[in-house]
C-alpha positions in Angstrom: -2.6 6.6 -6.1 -2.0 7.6 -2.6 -5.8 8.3 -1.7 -6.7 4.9 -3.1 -4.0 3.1 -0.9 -5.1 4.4 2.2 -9.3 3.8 1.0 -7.9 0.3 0.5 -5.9 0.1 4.0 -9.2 1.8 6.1 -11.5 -0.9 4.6 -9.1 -3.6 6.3 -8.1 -2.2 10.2 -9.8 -1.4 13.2 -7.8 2.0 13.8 -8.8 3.8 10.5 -7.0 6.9 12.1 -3.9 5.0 12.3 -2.9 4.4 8.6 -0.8 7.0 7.0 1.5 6.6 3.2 4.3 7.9 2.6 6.2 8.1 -0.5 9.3 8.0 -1.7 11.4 10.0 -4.5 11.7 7.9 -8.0 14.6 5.8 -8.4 16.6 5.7 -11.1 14.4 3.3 -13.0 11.3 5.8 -12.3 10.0 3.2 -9.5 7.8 5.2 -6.7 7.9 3.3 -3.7 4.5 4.0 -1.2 4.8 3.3 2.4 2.1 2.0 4.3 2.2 2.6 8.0 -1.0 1.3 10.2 -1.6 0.8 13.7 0.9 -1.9 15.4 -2.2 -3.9 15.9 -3.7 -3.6 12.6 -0.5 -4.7 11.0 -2.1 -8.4 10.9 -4.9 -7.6 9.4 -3.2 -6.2 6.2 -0.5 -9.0 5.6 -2.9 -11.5 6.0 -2.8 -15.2 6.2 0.2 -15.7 4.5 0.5 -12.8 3.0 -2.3 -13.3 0.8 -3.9 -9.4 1.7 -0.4 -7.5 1.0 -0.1 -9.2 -2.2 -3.8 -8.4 -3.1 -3.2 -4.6 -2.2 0.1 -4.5 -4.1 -1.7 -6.4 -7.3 -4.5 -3.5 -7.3 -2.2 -0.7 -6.5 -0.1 -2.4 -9.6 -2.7 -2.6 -12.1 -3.6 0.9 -11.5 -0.1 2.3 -12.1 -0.1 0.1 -15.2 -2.7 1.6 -16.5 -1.3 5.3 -16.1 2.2 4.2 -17.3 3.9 4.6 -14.0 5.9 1.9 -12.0 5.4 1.6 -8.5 6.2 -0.3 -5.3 4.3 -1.1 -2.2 5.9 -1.7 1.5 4.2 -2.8 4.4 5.9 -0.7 7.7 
């Protein structure tokens, strides 16, 4: 899950060097929560207009944890 977070956030900055995840303990409810830390000015580029590109990424990273019956959360730092 981690490795294809960070192949998602490489694809979108300048900085490639500059994005790192972090991850959280589970919470009660079994939630993992994955931290996504870029550049300061990349941090555009993966919010998006909007926020149209962070809800994209969380939608795919989503799916994916559906489909290995695990719940997850994605934040933008």
């Amino acid at each position: 899950m981690q490795e294809l977070l960070i192949a998602l956030a490489k694809g979108l900055v300048e900085n490639p060097d500059g994005v790192t995840v972090t991850t959280d303990e589970p919470k009660e409810d079994g939630t993992i929560v994955y931290h996504l830390h870029v550049a300061e000015g990349d941090m555009g580029r993966v919010i998006g207009k909007q926020g149209r590109i962070a809800k994209a990424i969380r939608t795919v990273m989503r799916a994916v944890a559906n489909r290995q019956n695990l719940k997850i959360a994605v934040e933008i730092d």
